[in-house]
Backbone as a ProteinNet text record, in pm:
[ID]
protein_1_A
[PRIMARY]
XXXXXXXXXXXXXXXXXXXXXXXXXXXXXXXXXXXXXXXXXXXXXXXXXXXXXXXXXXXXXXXXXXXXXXXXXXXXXXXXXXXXXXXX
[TERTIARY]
14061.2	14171.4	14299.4	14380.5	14506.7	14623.1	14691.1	14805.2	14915.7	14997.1	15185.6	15259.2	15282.6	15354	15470.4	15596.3	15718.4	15691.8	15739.3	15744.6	15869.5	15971.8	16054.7	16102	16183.3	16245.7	16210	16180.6	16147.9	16005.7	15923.6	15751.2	15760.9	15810	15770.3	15837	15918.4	15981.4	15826.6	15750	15652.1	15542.6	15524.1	15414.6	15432.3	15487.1	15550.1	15538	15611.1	15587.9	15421.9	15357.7	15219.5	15091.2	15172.7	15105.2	15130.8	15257.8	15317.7	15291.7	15194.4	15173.7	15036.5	14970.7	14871.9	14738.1	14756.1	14710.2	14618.3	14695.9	14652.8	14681.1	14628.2	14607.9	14672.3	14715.2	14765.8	14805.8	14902.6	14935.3	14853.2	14757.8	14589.5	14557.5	14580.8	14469.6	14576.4	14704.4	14754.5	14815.9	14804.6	14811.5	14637	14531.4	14416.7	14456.3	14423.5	14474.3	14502.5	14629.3	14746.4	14666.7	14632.7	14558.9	14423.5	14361.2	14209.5	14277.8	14400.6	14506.5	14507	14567.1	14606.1	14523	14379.5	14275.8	14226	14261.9	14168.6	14277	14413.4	14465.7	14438	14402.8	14458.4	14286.1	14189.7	14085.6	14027.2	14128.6	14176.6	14224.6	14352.5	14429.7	14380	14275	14207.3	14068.5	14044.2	13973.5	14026.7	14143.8	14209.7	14223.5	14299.6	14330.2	14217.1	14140.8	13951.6	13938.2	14010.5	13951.4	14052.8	14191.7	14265.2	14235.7	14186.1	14142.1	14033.4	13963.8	13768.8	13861.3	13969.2	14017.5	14060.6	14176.8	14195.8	14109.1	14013.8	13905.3	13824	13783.9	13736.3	13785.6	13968	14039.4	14010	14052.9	14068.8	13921	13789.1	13719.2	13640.6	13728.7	13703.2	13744.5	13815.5	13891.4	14000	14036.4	14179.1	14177.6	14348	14284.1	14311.2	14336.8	14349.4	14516.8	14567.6	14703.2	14687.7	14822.6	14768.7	14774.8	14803.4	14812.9	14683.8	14604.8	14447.1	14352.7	14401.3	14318.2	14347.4	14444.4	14516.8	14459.8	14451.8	14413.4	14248.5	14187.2	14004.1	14010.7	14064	14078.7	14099.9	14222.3	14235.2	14121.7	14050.6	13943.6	13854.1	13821.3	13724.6	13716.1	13829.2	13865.8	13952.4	14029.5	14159.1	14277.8	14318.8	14483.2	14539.2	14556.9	14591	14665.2	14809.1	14942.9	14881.5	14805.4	14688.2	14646.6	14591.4	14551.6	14668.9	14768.5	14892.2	15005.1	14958.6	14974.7	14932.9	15028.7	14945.5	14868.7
-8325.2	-8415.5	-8333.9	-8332.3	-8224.4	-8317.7	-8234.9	-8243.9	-8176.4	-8251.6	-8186.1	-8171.7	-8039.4	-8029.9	-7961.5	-7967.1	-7909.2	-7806.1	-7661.5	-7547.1	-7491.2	-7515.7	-7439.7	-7330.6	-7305.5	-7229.8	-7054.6	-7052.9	-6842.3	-6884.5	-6990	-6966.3	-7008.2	-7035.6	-7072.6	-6937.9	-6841.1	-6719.4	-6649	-6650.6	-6576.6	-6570.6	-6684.9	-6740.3	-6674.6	-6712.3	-6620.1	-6504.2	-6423	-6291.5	-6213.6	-6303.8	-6311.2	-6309.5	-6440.9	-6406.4	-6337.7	-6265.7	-6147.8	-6009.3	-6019	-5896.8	-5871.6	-6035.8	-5966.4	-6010.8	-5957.2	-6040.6	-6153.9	-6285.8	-6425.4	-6494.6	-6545.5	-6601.6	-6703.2	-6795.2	-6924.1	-6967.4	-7062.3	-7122	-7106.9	-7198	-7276.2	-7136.6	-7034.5	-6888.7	-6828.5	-6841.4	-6782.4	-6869.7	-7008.1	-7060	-7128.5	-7102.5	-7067.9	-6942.4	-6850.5	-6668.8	-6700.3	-6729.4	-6814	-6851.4	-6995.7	-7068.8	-7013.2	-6937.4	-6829.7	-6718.7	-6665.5	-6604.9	-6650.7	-6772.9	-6848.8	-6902.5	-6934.2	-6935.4	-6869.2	-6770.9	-6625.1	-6578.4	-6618.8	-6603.1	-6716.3	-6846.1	-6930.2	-6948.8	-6851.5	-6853.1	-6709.6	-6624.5	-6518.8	-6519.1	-6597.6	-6662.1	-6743.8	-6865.3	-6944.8	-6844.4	-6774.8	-6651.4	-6582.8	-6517.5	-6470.4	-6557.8	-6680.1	-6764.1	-6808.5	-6827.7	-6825.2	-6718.2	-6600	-6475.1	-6442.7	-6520.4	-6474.7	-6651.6	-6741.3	-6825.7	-6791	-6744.8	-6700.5	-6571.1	-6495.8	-6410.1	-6438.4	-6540.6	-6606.8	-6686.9	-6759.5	-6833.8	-6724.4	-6587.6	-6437.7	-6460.5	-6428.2	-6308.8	-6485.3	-6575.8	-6727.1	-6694.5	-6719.5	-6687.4	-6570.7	-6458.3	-6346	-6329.4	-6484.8	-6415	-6367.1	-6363.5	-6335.1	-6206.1	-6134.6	-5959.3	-5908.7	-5748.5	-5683.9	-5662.8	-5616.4	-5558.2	-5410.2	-5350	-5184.6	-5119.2	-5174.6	-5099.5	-5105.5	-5199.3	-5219.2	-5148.1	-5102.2	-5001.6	-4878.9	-4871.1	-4697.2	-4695.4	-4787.9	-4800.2	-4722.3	-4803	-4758	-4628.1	-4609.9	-4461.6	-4364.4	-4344.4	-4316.6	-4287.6	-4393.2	-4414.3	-4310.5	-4344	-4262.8	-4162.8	-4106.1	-3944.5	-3855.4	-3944.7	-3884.6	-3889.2	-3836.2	-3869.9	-3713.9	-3731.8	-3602.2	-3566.8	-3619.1	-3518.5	-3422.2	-3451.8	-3346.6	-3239.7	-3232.4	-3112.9	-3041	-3071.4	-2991.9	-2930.9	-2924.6	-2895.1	-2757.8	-2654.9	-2494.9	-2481.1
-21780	-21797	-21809.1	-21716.3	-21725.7	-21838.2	-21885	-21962.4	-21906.5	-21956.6	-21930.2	-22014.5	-22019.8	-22164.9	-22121.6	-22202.5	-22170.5	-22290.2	-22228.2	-22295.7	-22273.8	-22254.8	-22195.3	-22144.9	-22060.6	-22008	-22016.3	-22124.1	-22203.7	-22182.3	-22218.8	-22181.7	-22023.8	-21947.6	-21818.2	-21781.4	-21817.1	-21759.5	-21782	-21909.7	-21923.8	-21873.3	-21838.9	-21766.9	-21635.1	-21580.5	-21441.1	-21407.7	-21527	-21535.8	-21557.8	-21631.9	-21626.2	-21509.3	-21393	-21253	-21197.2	-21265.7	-21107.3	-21129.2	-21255.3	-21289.6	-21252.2	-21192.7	-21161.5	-21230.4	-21408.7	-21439.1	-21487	-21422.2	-21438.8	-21340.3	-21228.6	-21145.6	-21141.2	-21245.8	-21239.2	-21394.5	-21405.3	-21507.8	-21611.9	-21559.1	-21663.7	-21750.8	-21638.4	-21758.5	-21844.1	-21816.7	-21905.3	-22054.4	-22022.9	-22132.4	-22214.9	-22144	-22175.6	-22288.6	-22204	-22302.6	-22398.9	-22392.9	-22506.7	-22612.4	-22602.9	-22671.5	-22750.8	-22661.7	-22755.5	-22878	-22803.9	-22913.6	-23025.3	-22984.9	-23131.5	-23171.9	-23149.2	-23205.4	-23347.3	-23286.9	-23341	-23414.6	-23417.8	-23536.3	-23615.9	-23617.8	-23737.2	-23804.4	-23728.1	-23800.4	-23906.2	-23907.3	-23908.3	-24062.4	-24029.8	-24113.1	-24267.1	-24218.7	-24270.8	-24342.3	-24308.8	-24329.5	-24453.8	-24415.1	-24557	-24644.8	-24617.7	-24743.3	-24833.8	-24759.6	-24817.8	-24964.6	-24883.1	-24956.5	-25094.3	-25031.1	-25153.1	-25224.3	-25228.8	-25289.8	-25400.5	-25330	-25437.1	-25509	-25489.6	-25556.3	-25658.1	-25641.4	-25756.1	-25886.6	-25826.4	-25883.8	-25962.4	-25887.7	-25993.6	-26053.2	-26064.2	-26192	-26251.3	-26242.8	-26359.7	-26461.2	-26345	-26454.2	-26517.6	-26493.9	-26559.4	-26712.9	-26787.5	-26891.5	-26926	-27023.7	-27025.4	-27049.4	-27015.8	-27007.8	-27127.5	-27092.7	-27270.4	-27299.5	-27373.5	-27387.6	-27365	-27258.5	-27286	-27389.6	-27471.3	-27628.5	-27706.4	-27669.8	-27704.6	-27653.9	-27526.8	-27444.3	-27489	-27525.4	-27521.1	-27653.7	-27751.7	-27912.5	-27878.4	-27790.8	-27801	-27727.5	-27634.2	-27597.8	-27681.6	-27785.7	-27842.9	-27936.1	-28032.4	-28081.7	-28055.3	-27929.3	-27831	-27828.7	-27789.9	-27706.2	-27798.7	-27919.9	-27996.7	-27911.3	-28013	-27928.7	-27821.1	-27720.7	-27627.7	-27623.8	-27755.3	-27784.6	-27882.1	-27903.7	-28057.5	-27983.6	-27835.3	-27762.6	-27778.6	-27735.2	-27670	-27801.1	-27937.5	-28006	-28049.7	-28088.8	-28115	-28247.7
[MASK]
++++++++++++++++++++++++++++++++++++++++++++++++++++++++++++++++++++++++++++++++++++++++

């Protein structure tokens, strides 16, 4: 079932430039091309947002975090304090 679509003027320059290069044979394949392009980006796309979604949903239910002063406190704890090394 063919369609007609107005693209104007800069995509019909491209298109053009497309058969004369050789190429794409005709209209149909290069806005075919086109179209698998933009495919494969917006699944791509939909792909990441997926990933930074379940990312978010981790850190939410991971808890709430520490303060660095609580960390540096158990380190401390831990290891002592490392202005104490550097002391004569």
């Amino acid at each position: 079932m063919p369609s007609s679509y107005a693209i104007g003027e800069h995509f019909e320059q491209f298109i053009r430039l497309q058969i004369d290069s050789g190429r794409y044979t005709n209209a149909s394949e290069v806005v075919r091309a086109s179209l698998r392009l933009l495919e494969d980006q917006e699944k791509l796309r939909q792909m990441q947002l997926e990933e930074m979604r379940q990312l978010i949903r981790d850190g939410a239910e991971s808890g709430l975090g520490q303060s660095a002063d609580a960390v540096f406190d158990r380190l401390e704890a831990r290891y002592g304090d490392p202005s104490a090394a550097c002391e004569p």
